[in-house]
N, C-alpha and C positions, 0 to 999 in steps of 0.2 A: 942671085935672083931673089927678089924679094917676094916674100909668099903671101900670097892675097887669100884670106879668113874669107866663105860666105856669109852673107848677111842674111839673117835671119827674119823676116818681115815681119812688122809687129802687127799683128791680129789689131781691127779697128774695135772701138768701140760699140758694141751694141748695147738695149735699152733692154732691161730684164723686164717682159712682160709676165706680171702675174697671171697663176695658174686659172683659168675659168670653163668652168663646166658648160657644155655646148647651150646653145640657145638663149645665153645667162648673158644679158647687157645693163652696164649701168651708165645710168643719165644724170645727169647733173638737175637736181632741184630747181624748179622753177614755179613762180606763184600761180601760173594754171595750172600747175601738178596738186600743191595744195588743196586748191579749189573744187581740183576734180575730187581729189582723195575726199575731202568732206562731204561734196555731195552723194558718194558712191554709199560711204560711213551711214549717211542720215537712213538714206535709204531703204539699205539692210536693216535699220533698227525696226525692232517690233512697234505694230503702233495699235493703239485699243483702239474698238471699232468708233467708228465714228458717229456723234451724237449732237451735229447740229442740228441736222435734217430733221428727227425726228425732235428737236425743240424748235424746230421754228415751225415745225406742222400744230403743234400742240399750241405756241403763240397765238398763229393765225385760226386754230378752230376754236380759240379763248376772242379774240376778236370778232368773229362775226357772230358767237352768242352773245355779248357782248350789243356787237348793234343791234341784233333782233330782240334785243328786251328793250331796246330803246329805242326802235321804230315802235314795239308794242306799247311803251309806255305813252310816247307820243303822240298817237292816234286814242288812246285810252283818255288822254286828257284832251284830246282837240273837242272843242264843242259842239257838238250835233248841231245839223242843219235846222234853222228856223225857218216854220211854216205860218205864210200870211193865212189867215182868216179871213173870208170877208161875209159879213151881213148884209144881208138884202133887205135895204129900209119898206118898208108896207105900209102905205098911210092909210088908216082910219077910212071908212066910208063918213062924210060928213053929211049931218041932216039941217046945218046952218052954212052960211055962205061961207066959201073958204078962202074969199078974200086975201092975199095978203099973209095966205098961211104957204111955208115953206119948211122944207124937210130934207135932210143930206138923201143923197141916191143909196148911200151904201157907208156902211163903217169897218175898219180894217184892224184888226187883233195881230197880236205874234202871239203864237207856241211855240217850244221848244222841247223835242221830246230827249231826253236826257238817258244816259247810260242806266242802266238797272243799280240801284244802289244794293243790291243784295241778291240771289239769285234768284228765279223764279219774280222779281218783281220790277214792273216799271215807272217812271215818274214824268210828269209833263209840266214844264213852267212857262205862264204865260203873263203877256202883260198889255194895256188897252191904253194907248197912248188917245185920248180922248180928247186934248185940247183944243180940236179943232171946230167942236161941238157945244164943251160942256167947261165950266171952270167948277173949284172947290168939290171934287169927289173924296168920298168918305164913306164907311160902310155904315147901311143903313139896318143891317138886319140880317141876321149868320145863326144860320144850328148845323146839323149833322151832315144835312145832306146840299144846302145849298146857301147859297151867299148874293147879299144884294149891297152893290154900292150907287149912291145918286150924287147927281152931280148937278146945277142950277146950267139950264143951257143958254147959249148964246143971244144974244137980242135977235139975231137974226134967226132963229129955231125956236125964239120963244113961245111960236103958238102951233109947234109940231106936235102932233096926234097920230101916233101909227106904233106898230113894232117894227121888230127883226130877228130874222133867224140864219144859222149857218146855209149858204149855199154853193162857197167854193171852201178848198182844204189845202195848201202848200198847191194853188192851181188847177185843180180839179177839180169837178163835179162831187159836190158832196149831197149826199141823199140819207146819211142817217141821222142819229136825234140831236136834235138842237142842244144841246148841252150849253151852249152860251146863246143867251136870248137878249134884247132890249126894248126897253118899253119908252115912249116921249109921249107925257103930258101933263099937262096945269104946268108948265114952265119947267120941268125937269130931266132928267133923265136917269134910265135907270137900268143899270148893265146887268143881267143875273145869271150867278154861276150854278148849274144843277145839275145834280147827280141822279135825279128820280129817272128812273129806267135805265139807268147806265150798268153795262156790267165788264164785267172783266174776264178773262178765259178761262176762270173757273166757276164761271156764273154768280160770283157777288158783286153786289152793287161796289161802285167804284167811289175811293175814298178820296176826299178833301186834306189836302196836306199843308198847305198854307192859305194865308187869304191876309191882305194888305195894303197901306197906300205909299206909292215910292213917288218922290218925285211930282204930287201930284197927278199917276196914274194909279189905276186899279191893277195890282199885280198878284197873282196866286199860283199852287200847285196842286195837281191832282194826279191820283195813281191806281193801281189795281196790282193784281198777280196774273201771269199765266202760266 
């Protein structure tokens, strides 16, 4: 009888898993892993405080000094409003016939009162666009306190006899002293600038700062303190 050996089964193959400590997983690398890991990294890093904010507060309070010196500059330089003038022509009582004699109603100056060239003081520049009247004006006669220019007046004014004095001012009823007066006769005219009674807010008489012919007008300046 033939003896039959048992067979001994051969144990399978199994896969020898490394040893790992509980909760311990590893993943295979992927570039949102990367991704994260960087930005996690940037993160935690220290970072000095931040100093935009306060350069661009300091920008912006350099900017608006900045335009407030140059709104100021720009109103510093815009030129004061000019005030019409107007004269009230007055003719002469005549004791011959007055035939054929004719006289403007009214003559019209510009002023310009001007920023103070210094503190405490102010200046006014004015000019007598007269063409309408008188041709070839030219001063006729100038000291301290006042100033006369004539001018040959028009054929049709040639035999005006009258003055004039301020009675409106930039619009307004003017009621103080004539400071600019005009006189029409023997063919002439004659614009006169005066300071006699004039004073200024510290009680001196008001000074003559230019006097001149531009253009064929009468153009001048005058000023005081207050």
């Amino acid at each position: 009888m033939k003896t039959v050996y048992p067979i001994n089964p051969i144990p399978p193959k199994t896969r020898q898993m490394p040893e790992t400590k509980p909760n311990e997983r590893r993943l295979l690398p992927s570039r949102m892993m990367w991704l994260g890991e960087g930005w996690l990294s940037l993160a935690r890093r220290a970072h000095p405080p931040c100093t935009k904010a306060p350069k661009l507060k300091s920008h912006w309070q350099g900017v608006v000094f900045t335009l407030g010196i140059t709104i100021l500059s720009v109103l510093g330089a815009a030129p004061a409003r000019a005030d019409t003038i107007e004269l009230e022509v007055l003719e002469a009582r005549q004791t011959t016939s007055a035939k054929g004699r004719r006289c403007p109603d009214k003559v019209l100056l510009t002023e310009t009162g001007r920023r103070p060239r210094r503190e405490g003081s102010y200046t006014l520049d004015g000019v007598a666009n007269l063409a309408a009247i008188a041709d070839n004006l030219a001063i006729a006669s100038s000291d301290d306190f006042s100033v006369v220019w004539v001018g040959q007046l028009k054929p049709v004014y040639g035999l005006c006899h009258a003055t004039a004095g301020i009675v409106k001012k930039g619009g307004e009823v003017y009621t103080g002293h004539s400071y600019l007066r005009m006189r029409f006769m023997n063919g002439k005219a004659y614009l006169i600038l005066d300071m006699t009674g004039m004073r200024d807010g510290n009680n001196y008489t008001t000074v003559i700062l230019h006097r001149s012919v531009k253009g064929g007008n009468p153009t001048w300046s005058w000023g005081g303190t207050y």
